[in-house]
N, C-alpha and C positions, 0 to 999 in steps of 0.2 A: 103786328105790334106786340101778340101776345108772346109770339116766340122770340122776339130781340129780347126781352126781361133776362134769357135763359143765361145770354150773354155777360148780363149785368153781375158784379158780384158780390152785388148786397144780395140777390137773388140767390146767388149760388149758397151763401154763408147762411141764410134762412133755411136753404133746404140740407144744408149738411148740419144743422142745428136738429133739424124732424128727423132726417136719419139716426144720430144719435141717439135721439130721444127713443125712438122703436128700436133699436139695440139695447137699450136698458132697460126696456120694457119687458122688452120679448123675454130676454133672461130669468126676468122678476115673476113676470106675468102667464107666459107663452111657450117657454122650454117644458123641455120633457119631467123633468121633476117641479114643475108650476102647475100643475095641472087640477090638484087639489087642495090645493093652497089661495086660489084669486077668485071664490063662490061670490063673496063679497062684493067686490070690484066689480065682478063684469054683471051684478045683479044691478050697480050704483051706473054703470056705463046704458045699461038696458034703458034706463030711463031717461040715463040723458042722450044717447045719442044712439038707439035701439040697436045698442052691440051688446047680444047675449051671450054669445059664447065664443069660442078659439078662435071659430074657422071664419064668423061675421070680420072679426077682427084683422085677419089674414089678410082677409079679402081689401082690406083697407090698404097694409101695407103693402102688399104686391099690386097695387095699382099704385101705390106711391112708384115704388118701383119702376114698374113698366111704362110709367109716364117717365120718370127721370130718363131711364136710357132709350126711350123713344125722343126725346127733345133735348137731350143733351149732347152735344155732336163733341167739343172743343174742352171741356173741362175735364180733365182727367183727374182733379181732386173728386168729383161728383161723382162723375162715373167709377171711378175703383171704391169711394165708399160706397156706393148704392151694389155693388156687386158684391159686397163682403157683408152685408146685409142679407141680401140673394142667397148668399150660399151659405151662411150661417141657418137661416131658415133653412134649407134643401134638406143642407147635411144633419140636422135634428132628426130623431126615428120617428117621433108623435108629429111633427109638425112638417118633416118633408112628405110622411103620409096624409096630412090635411092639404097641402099644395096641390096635390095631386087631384082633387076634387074640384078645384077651383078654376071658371073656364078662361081666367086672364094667364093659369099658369099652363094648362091647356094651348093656348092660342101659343103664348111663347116657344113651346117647345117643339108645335108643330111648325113654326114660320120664324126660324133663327139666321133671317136675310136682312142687307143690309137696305133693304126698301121699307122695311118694319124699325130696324134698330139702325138709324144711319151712323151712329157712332162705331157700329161696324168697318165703315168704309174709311175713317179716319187713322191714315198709318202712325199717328201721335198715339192712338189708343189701342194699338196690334198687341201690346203685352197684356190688356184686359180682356183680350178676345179669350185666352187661355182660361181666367175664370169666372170668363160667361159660360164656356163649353164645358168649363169642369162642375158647374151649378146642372148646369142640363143636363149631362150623367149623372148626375147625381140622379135626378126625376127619372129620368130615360129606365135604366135601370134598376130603379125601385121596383117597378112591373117587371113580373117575370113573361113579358113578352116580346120573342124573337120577333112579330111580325110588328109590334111596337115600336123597335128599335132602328128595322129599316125603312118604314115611314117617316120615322124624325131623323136620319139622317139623310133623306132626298134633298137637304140644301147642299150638303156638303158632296154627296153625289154628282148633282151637277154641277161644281164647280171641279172636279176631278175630272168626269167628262170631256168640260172644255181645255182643261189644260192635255188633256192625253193627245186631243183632236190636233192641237196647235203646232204646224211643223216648226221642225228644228231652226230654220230661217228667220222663224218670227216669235222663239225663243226667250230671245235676249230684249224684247221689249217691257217698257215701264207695268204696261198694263198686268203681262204674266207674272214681272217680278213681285207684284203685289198682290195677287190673288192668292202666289205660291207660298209667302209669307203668312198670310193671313187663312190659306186649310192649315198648315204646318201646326200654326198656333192651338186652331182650334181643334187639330186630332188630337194634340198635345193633353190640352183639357179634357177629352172625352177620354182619352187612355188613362190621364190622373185619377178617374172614375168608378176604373175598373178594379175592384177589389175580391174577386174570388176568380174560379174557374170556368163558369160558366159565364160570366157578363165579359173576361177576357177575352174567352173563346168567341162569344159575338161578333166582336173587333173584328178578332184575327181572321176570322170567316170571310169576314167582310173585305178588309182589304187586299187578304190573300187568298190567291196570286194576284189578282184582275190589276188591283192599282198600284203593287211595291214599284216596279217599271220605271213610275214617275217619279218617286224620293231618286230615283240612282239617274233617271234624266235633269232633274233637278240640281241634283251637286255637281254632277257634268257639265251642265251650261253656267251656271253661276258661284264654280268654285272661286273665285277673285273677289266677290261680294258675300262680307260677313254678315247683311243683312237678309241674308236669305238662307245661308249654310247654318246659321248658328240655332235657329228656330226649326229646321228642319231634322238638324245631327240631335237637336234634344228631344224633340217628340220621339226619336229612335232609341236615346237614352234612357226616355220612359216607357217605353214599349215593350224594350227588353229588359225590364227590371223587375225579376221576381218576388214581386212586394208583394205578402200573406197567401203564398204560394199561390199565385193564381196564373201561373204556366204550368199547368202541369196535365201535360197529355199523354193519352190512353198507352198501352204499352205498346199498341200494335200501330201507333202513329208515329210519321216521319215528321209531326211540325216542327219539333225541336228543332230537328237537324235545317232544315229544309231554313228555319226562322235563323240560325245562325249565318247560314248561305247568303242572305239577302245581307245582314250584319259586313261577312266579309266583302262581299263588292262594294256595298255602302264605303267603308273604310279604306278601304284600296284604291278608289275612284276618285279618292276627295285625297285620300294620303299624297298620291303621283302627281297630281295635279297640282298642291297645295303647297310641296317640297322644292318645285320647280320656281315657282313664282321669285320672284326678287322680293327682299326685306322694305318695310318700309317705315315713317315718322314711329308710326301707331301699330308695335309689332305684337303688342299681346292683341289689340280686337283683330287683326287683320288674319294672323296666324296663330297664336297660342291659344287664343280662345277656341277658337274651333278644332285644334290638338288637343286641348283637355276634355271636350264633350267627347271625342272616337276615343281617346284613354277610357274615361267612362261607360261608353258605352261597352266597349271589349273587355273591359273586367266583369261588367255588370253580366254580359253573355255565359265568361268563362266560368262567374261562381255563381251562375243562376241554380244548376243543377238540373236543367233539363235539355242535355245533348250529351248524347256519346260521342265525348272525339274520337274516341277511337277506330270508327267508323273511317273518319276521312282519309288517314294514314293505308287503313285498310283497302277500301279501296280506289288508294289513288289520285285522291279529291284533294286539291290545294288549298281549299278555303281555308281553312285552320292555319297552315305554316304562312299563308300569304299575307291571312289577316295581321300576324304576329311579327310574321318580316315589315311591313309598311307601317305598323304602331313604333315598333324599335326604331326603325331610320328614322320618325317623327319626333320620339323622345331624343336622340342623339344629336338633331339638328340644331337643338335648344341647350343655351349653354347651362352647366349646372347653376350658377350662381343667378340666373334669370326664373328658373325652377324653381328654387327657393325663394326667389323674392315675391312670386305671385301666388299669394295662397291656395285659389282654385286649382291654378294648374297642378301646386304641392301635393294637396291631395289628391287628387286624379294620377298623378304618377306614381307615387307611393302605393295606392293602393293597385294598381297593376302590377307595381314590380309586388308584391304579394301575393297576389292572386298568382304569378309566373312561378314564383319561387315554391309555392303551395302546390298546385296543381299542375306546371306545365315546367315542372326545374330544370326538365330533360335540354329542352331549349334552351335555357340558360349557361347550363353547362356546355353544350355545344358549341357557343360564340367562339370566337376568336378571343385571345387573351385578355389583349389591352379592350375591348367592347366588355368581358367581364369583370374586367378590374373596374372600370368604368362605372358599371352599373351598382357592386357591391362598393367600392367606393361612395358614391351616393348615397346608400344607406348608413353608411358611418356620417357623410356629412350629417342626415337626414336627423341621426341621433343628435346631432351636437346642436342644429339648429334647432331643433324641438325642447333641448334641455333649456335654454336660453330664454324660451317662454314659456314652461311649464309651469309658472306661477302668475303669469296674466293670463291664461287662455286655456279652455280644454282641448281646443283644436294642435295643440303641443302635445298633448298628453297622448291623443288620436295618433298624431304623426310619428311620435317612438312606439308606439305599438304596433304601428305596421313596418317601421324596419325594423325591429325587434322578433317579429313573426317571421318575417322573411329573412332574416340572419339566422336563427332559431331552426330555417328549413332546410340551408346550407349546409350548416353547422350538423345537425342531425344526418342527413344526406352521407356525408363525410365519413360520420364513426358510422353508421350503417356499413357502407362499403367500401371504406379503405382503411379506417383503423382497427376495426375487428375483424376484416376479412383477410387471407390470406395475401391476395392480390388481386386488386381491380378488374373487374372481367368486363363488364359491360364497357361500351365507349362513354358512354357519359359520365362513368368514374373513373376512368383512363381520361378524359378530357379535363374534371376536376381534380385530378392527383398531378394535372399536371401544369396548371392555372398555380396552383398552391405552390409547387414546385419553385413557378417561374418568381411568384411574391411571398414568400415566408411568411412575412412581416404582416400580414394580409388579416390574418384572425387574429394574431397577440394583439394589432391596433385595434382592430374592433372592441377586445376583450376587457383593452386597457380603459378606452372612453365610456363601458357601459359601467363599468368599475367607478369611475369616475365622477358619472351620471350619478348611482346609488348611495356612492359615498359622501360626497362634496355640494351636489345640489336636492335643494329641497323637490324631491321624488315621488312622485304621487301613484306612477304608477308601477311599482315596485315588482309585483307579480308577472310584468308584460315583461319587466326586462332580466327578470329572473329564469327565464326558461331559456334564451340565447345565452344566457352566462353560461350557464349548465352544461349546456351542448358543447361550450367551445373550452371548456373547463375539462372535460371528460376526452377531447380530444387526443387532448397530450396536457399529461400531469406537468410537464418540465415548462410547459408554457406558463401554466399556473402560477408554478414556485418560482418562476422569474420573476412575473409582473407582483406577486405577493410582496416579494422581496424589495425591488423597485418602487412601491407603495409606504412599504414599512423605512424604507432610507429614505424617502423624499419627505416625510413626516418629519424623522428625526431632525432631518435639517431643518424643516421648518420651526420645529421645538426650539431648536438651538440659537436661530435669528431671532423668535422673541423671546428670550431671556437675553439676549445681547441687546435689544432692543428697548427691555424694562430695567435695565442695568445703567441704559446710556441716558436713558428719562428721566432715572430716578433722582 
């Protein structure tokens, strides 16, 4: 009888009423700049209800807590507030080191199964699993101890375990699909955790090599189901994300490289697979969505800054060219005007074609013509559709800057080695002297539309689209003084219509 109440949702509205209330508390009360500020209060609290200082008090709302997502299975209003509660505490430096002390937040961190917390087991609540695990790192690795951290992850261990064990035959059933979704999640959170070199290095230790195996059997058996690829492709997006430099290995180590390796099967495995399949109702969750997290995630590798590609070319290693062949044929399958219409995917492509045109332009230039035109096309689109929202939205302002940066890299590329050089030696500027050849028009239109952008609409970010001008300004002066020219007569006429115009009104 007492757990049906949980069901109820006057019940529910009473307890997201007390949450609140301990979130404006704690702020007032219990944050890290509260601390000598509330002598008062918790001397007026001592007497009435013998809460004398921080940690009594803690100890209140993390059993609030720990009761909520111990008996709350179905409420995902309750549960994702009772966890932003959770991890508001964690993430505090005075208060997630008083958590730490307390044996309710003890018990939790050693026993994060779904026999303790059954709202674990509810796939309505799989997106919360992410920041219950990302609370737990938080705790986990506030202790600086390695042997700490492989004790509190034996839940997740043995759920690896069993999926490693489970043959390929029996794969494809319900049970794995959702155990598969639900580690995904929860590495997802413990990697969002990691914020230096050492508590990443933990991870990586950990699940490399023994368990990477399973993400690449994983996308193999259930590349057709977005519910299992799209929580898996992004735990990998956050794994490989160089966030406050916390990949960064010794000099005399191969993780980089070795971490990239697993990236390109990852991406290749799910690319081949996923390119094959027939379109269907629902083509962004089925396909686009899971093209823009491998977008992500391969920019996120290429500008992490901890791998020598050069390495692979060297010797002989396909991962690099293979990863970049099977992103390109993913972005190509997708028509431009669908590109632009989904924001996510917008910037995940953008910022790859950058990251290409920055660091890997060799490739770019080596395309086949029309796949070049194609792409640098796109980034003209890229400018025109971003100027068009650049006064609702900063995510416009974002998206000319990174075709702005990678027009910028072309453009520079260009007068480096064929407008000042004698004649093009390398193929790569033999393959762009000769791209350019085949489309003239190719940089005066870009030249014209950034012109356009600076002049005409209201510009925000002036300086981003200032350094492509430059570049494609300095190429050829006679491009200049054409479009200069064509600017200054397209005015005149417009001058000329409204005096014809204030003439015919007046």
């Amino acid at each position: 009888m007492f757990m049906k109440r949980y069901g109820e949702l006057s019940k529910q509205r009473l307890d997201r009423a007390i949450l609140t209330f301990f979130q404006h508390f704690r702020k007032s009360y219990v944050g890290d700049q509260a601390v000598h500020s509330s002598k008062q209060l918790y001397a007026r609290l001592s007497e009435l209800l013998g809460l004398s200082d921080h940690l009594l008090l803690l100890n209140v709302i993390v059993s609030k807590i720990a009761t909520n997502l111990k008996c709350y299975t179905e409420s995902e209003e309750v549960i994702d507030h009772t966890l932003s509660l959770f991890l508001e505490l964690a993430s505090g430096y005075m208060t997630g080191k008083l958590l730490l002390k307390l044996d309710a937040i003890k018990f939790i961190v050693a026993n994060h199964t779904r026999e303790h917390f059954p709202f674990l087991e509810e796939y309505r609540s799989s997106r919360s699993r992410t920041t219950f695990y990302y609370t737990i790192g938080w705790l986990i690795f506030m202790e600086d101890s390695p042997v700490k951290f492989k004790s509190s992850m034996e839940p997740l261990l043995h759920v690896f375990l069993r999926l490693e064990t489970t043959p390929d035959s029996m794969f494809r059933t319900d049970a794995v699909k959702y155990a598969l979704i639900g580690l995904m999640r929860d590495l997802r959170g413990i990697a969002m955790a990691t914020n230096s070199r050492r508590t990443y290095g933990l991870v990586f230790d950990w699940l490399y090599p023994a368990h990477m195996p399973l993400l690449l059997k994983g996308i193999s058996h259930w590349t057709d189901t977005p519910e299992v690829t799209t929580p898996l492709l992004k735990f990998m997006a956050e794994f490989v994300l160089n966030k406050a430099q916390r990949l960064t290995f010794d000099s005399s180590s191969p993780n980089g490289i070795l971490l990239f390796r697993e990236v390109s099967k990852l991406i290749v495995a799910y690319g081949t697979r996923i390119l094959s399949l027939p379109n269907v109702a629902d083509i962004y969750g089925y396909k686009y969505k899971g093209i823009w997290v491998c977008l992500t995630i391969l920019s996120r590798a290429l500008a992490g800054n901890y791998v020598n590609f050069g390495v692979f070319e060297l010797y002989g290693d396909r991962a690099l060219s293979d990863a970049l062949d099977i992103a390109l044929k993913m972005t190509l399958s997708i028509p431009l005007a669908d590109i632009l219409a989904f924001r996510k995917l917008t910037r995940a492509y953008f910022a790859f074609v950058e990251v290409l045109c920055s660091s890997h332009i060799v490739f770019v230039l080596n395309l086949d013509t029309n796949t070049f035109m194609h792409i640098v096309g796109s980034l003209e689109s890229g400018l025109k559709v971003s100027a068009l929202s650049l006064h609702n939205t900063w995510k416009g302002l974002h998206y000319a800057s990174q075709c702005a940066s990678a027009v910028d890299n072309l453009a520079a590329y260009y007068f480096n080695n064929i407008t000042i050089g004698e004649a093009p030696t390398s193929p790569a500027a033999i393959n762009l002297a000769r791209h350019i050849a085949d489309c003239p028009n190719l940089f005066p239109e870009i030249l014209k539309t950034l012109f356009e952008i600076v002049l005409f609409e209201d510009c925000g970010n002036q300086w981003s689209l200032s350094r492509p001008m430059l570049s494609l300004t300095i190429i050829s002066e006679q491009i200049f003084s054409d479009l200069k020219a064509q600017i200054l007569a397209s005015q005149v006429k417009v001058a000329a219509m409204e005096r014809i115009r204030a003439r015919h009104f007046s």
